[in-house]
N, C-alpha and C positions, 0 to 999 in steps of 0.2 A: 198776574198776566191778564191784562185783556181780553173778554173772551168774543170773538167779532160772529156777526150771523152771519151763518150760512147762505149762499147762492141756493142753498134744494128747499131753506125751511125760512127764507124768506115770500111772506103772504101771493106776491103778485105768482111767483114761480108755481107755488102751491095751488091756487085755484086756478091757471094753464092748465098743468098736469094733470087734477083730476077734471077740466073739463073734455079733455081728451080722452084720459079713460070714459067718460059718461058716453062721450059721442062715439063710440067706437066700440062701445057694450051695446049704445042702441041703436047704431045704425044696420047691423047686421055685418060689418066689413070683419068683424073677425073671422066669419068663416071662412074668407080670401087667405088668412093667415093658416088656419088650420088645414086647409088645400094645400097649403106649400110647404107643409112642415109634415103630409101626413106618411110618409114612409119614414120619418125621424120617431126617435122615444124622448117623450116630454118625461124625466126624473123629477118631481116632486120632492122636497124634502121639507115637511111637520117638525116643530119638539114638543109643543105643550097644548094639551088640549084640556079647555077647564070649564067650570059653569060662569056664566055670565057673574059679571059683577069686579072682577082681579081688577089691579092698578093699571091698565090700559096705557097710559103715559110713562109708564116708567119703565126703562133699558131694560127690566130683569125680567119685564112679559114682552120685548120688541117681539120673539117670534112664537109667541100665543095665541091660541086660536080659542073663539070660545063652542063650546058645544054645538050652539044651533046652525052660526057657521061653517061649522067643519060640516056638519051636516047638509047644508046647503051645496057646500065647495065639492063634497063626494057624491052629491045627485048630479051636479055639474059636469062633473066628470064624465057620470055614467050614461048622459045625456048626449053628450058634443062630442067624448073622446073614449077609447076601449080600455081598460082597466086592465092591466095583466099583473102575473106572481113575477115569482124572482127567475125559476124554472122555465118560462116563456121566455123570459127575457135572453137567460143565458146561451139558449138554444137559439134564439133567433144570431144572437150576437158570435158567438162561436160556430156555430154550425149550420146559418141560414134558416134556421126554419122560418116558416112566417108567420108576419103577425096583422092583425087585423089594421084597417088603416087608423092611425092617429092613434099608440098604444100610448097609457099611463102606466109610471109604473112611481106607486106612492111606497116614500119611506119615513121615515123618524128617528130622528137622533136623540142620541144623551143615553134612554132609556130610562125616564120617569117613567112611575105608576101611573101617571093618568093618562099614560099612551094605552096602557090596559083595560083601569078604569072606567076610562069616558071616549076615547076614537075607537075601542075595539069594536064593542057594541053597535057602532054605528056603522061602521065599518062591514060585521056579521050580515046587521038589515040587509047594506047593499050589497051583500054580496062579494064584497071586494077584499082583495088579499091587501099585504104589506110589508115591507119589508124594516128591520126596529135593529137597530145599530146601540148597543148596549156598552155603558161604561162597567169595567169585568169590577171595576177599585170599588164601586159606589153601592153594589147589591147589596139591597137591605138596609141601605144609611138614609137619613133624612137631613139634609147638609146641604149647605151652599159648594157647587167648586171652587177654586182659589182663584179667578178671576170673578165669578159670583158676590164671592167673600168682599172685593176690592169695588165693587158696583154698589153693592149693598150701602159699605160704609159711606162713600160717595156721595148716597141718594138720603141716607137717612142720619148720618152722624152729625147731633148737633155743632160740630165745631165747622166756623165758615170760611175754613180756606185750607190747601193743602199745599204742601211743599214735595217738590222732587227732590231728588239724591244729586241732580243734574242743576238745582236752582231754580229751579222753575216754580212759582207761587201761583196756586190757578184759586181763585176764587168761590165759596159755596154759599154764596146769598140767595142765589133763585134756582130752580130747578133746569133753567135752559144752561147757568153754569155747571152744574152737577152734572148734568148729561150730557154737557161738554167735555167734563173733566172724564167719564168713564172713556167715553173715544180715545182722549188722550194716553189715558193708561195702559190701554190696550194696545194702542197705534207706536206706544215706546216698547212696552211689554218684546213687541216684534221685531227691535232691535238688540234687546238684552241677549244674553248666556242665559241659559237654567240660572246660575248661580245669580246672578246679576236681578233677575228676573223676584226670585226669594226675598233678595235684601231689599228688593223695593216691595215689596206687598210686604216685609216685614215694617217696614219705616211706614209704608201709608196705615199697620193696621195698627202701629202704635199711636199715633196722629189723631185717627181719628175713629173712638170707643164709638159703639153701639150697643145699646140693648139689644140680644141675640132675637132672631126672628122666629114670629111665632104662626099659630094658626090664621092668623090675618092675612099671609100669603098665599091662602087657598091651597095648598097640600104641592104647591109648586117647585120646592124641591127634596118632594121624597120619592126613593128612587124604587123599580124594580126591585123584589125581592127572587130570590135563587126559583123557588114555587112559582113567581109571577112568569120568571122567563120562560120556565118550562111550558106553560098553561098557554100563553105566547105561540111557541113552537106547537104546541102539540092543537092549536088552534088553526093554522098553517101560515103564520107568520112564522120568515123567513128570519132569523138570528144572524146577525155581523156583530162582529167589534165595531168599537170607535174608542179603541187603546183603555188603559188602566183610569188614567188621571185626567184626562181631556187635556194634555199638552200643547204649545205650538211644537209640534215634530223639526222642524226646522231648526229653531234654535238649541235643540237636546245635544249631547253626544253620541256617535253614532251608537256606542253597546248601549244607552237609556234610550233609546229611539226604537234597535231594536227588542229592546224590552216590552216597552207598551205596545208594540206591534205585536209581537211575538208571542208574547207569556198571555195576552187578553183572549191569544186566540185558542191559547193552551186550555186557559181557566173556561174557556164556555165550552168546548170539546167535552171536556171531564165532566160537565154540567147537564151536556146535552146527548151525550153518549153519542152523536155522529161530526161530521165535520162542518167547519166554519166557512166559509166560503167568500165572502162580502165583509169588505174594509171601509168605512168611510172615515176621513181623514177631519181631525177636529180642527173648529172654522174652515178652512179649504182652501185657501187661497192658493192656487200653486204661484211658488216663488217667493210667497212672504210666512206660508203657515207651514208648508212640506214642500221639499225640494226632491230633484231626481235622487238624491241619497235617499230618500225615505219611500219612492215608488219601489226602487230596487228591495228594499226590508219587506217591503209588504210582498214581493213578487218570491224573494228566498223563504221567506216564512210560509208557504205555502196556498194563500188565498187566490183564487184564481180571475177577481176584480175587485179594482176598489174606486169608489166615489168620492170626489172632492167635492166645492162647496159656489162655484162661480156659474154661474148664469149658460145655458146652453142647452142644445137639443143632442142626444146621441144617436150617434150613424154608427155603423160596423168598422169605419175607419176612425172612429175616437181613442183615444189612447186607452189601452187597457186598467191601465193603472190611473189614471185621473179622467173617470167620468162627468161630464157636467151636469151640476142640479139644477134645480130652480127654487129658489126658499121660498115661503109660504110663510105668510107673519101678520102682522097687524094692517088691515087692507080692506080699502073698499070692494063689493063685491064684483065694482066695474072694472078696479084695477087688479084684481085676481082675476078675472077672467080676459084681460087686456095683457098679463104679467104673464098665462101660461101659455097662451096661444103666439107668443113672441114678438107681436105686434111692438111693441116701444122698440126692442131691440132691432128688428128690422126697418123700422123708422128711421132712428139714429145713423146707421150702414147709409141708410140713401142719402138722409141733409149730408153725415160725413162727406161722401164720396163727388155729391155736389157741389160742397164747401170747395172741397180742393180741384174745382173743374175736371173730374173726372170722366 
């Protein structure tokens, strides 16, 4: 297959985009944005924070942040916008209390060690809480997950070309194919069954052998150990699931669906000696990654919210069960400060609305 460039990562597109973030970091207009959004909660969502130097280029750090960054991004915060826990948040959201204007409230997925590691610390300095959404399957392993697994080989497996189950031949001679190919894998993945889903990471992982990864990934995926979580908690980082195995929920069956909901939230309970509270939903996407069958599981299982993974600010009328985030990834620091304050999205709303003579 052909692999055609993108309209977002063709050149011209590319330097538009960030010279709008430039001009919009320095022209001062973002605080027009932060004016308009400041009785909303900017959600934040982190997964890997590392010391400089990781493959920056490559899908398996897209939402890596390195050290000194994160460090800059959470003075940032503490600067422009108010930092609250989880308990701020709940209360304002249930029960009105109030909150400062323009509250942050930062999380983290997966529950890698170097959420520990390298953001707590940083974290400590300023001052600011967190809230770390933990895989219950992963404590203690140092392992790719099974879309991980299917990226890896993709990016690093000398053989240059891979076959679908579907016929489809995609190409691995340069790295802009490879990086094409993981989208692809994923963006099928989210039409398969469980079962469907297996037989093809089972065929891609016989396809194509790699040397298993080592220290050269920067400790990027070794996970939370049962000690680390606890240390976590009793730091006053705030413990959620984010299910057993990082699934799409969607495509599960409903009792494997409520499993990884359910039983993750069992295992960190037992773990943690009080309750779980905060679900976030792996990738997020409502309607391609978790459907209304899977907000209901999380709502019988007893969590009293949970967070999805698509772009937005929350208000008290947001849905309880799919909160919106904001991801945080590899970024200039004009267009992270451009990306939380909601400027590009509030952009878009107006050209839209102008487009269709509104």
């Amino acid at each position: 297959m052909r692999v055609r460039e993108s309209w977002y990562s063709n050149p011209v597109y590319v330097r538009a985009k960030h010279r709008l973030f430039d001009f919009l970091f320095r022209s001062g207009l973002l605080s027009v944005f932060r004016f308009l959004r400041r009785h909303s909660v900017l959600i934040a969502i982190y997964h890997d924070v590392l010391p400089a130097g990781f493959p920056e280029g490559n899908p398996l750090f897209g939402m890596t942040v390195n050290v000194e960054e994160f460090a800059w991004q959470i003075h940032y915060f503490k600067k422009h916008y108010n930092p609250i826990g989880f308990q701020q948040f709940s209360d304002w959201y249930f029960r009105g209390h109030a909150l400062p204007p323009r509250p942050v409230l930062i999380t983290f997925d997966d529950g890698h060690a170097n959420n520990l590691r390298f953001a707590l610390p940083v974290l400590q300095q300023e001052q600011v809480t967190a809230v770390c959404f933990v895989l219950t399957g992963e404590l203690g392993s140092s392992r790719q997950t099974w879309f991980e697994d299917a990226y890896y080989r993709l990016m690093f497996s000398k053989v240059q070309s891979w076959s679908l189950r579907n016929g489809e031949s995609w190409p691995l001679e340069t790295r802009q194919q490879r990086t094409a190919a993981c989208g692809r894998f994923f963006s099928l993945c989210r039409t398969l069954s469980e079962a469907e889903q297996k037989q093809e990471l089972q065929s891609l992982q016989s396809q194509l052998p790699v040397i298993q990864f080592d220290d050269d990934m920067g400790g990027r995926f070794e996970f939370l150990s049962n000690d680390d979580v606890r240390r976590l908690s009793e730091n006053g980082i705030e413990i959620g699931s984010h299910t057993i195995t990082h699934p799409i929920l969607g495509c599960l069956k409903p009792e494997n669906a409520r499993y990884e909901i359910a039983d993750s939230k069992s295992a960190l309970e037992r773990l943690l000696g009080k309750p779980v509270r905060a679900f976030a939903y792996p990738f997020g996407a409502p309607g391609l990654d978790f459907m209304p069958r899977d907000e209901v599981l999380v709502q019988e299982s007893g969590y009293s919210i949970a967070f999805a993974g698509q772009g937005g600010f929350v208000t008290r009328s947001s849905n309880q069960f799919a909160l919106p985030r904001i991801g945080i990834g590899r970024m200039t620091r004009a267009q992270f400060a451009t990306t939380i304050a909601g400027a590009v999205d509030s952009l878009k709303s107006v050209l839209t609305i102008g487009g269709r003579g509104e």
